[in-house]
C-alpha positions as CSV (number, residue, x, y, z in Angstrom):
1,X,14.0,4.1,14.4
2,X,13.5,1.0,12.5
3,X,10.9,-1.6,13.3
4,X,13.6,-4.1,15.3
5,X,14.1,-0.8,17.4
6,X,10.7,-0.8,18.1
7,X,9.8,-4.0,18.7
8,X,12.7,-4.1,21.2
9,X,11.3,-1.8,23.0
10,X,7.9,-3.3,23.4
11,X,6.9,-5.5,26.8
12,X,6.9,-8.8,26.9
13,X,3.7,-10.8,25.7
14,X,2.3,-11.8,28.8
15,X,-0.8,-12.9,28.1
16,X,-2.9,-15.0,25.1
17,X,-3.8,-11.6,22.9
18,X,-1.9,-11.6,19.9
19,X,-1.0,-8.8,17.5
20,X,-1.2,-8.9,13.8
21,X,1.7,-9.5,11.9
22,X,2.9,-6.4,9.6
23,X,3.8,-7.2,6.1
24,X,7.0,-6.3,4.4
25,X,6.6,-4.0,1.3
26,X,9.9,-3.1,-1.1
27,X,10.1,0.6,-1.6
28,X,11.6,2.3,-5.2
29,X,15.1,2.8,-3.7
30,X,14.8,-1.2,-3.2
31,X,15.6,-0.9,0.6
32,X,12.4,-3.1,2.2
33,X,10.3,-1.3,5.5
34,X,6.8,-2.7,7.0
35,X,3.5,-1.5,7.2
36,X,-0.3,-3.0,8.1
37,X,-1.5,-5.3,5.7
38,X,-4.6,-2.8,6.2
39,X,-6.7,-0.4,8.4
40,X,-8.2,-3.1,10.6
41,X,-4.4,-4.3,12.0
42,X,-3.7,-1.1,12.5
43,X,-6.3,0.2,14.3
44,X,-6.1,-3.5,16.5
45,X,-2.6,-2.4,17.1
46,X,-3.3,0.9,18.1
47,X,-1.4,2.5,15.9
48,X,-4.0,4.1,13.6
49,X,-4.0,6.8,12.0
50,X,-1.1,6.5,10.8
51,X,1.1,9.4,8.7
52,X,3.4,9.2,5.9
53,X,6.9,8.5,7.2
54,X,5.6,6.8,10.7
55,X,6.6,3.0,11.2
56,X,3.5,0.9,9.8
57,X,2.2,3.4,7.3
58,X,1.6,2.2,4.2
59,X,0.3,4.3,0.8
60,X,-2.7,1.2,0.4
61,X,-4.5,2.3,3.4
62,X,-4.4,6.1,2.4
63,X,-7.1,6.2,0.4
64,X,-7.4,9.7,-0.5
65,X,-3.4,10.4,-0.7
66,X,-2.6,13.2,2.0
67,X,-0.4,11.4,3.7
68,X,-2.9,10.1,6.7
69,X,-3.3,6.2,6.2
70,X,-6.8,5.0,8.6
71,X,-8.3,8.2,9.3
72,X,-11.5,8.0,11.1
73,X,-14.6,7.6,9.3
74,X,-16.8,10.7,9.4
75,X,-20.0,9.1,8.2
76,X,-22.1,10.7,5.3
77,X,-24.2,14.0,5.5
């Protein structure tokens, strides 16, 4: 589903909240998709955690590269 799909299918802004804008990042087969600009949109958007492949996930939020962009923080032991 690409991200005009998805934004179609979203309600209509009826109030003053407003939702971060993605940015648009060129892949290697030099076709152009969206993601977060990071962790904090995301999660503002609801969207997080995001996986490889989903609409919005980008491989600059995945810090530890499995494939899970904004995974919740687990603390320190």
């Amino acid at each position: 589903m690409s991200a005009a799909e998805l934004d179609a299918q979203q309600p209509a802004d009826r109030g003053s909240t407003s939702r971060p804008q993605p940015q648009t990042v060129a892949t290697s087969t030099n076709t152009s998709t969206w993601s977060y600009r990071n962790c904090r949109e995301a999660r503002a958007a609801g969207a997080a955690p995001l996986h490889r492949g989903q609409p919005g996930y980008g491989a600059h939020m995945d810090g530890d590269g499995d494939g899970i962009a904004c995974e919740p923080y687990r603390g320190r032991y």
